[in-house]
C-alpha positions, -999 to 999 in steps of 0.1 A, spaced: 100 443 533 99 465 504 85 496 513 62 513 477 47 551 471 24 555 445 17 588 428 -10 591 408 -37 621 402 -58 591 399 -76 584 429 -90 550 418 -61 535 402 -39 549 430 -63 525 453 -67 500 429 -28 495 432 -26 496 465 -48 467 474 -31 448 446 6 455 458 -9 444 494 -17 408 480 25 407 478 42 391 508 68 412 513 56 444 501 37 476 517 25 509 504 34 535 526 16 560 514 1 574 479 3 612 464 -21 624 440 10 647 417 45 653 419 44 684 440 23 662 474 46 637 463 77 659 472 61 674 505 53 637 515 91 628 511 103 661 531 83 651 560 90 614 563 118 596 580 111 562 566 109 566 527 96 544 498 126 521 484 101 520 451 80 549 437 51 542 412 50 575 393 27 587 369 39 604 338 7 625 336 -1 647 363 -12 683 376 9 709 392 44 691 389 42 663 364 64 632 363 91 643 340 99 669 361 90 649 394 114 628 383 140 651 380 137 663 414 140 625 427 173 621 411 184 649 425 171 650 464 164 617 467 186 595 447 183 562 466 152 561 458 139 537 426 110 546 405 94 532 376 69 554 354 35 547 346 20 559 316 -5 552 288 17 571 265 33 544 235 51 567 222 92 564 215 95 601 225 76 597 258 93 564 265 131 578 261 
């Protein structure tokens, strides 16, 4: 079973998301953040953490960027893949 966050200040598309990842065999949301900062709390407190975290770029109070920063450091075995409506090169890189 692969075990999924999601972190979006996106309430809707954080749901949306989490129905849709439900439709997987195999594959549970564990829980959802709405920015970085819940996000980081969340992990501090759990014993069982996400293998996969659905982070968005753009967010309030810690953003992704700098969300994801602090997953590489504390949190290394954890895998995440960015969200964003930015199509830009520099937002990309």
């Amino acid at each position: 079973m692969i075990k999924l966050a999601i972190t979006d200040d996106e309430a809707l598309f954080r749901k949306g998301m989490a129905i849709l990842i439900g439709e997987f065999d195999g594959m549970e949301v564990i829980f959802e953040s709405g920015n970085g900062q819940e996000l980081l709390q969340e992990l501090a407190s759990r014993e069982v953490l996400p293998d996969v975290l659905l982070l968005d770029l753009n967010m309030p109070e810690l953003n992704g960027v700098e969300t994801a920063k602090e997953l590489q450091k504390k949190y290394p075995q954890i895998g995440f893949i960015i969200l964003s409506t930015y199509y830009t090169k520099e937002f990309i890189l």
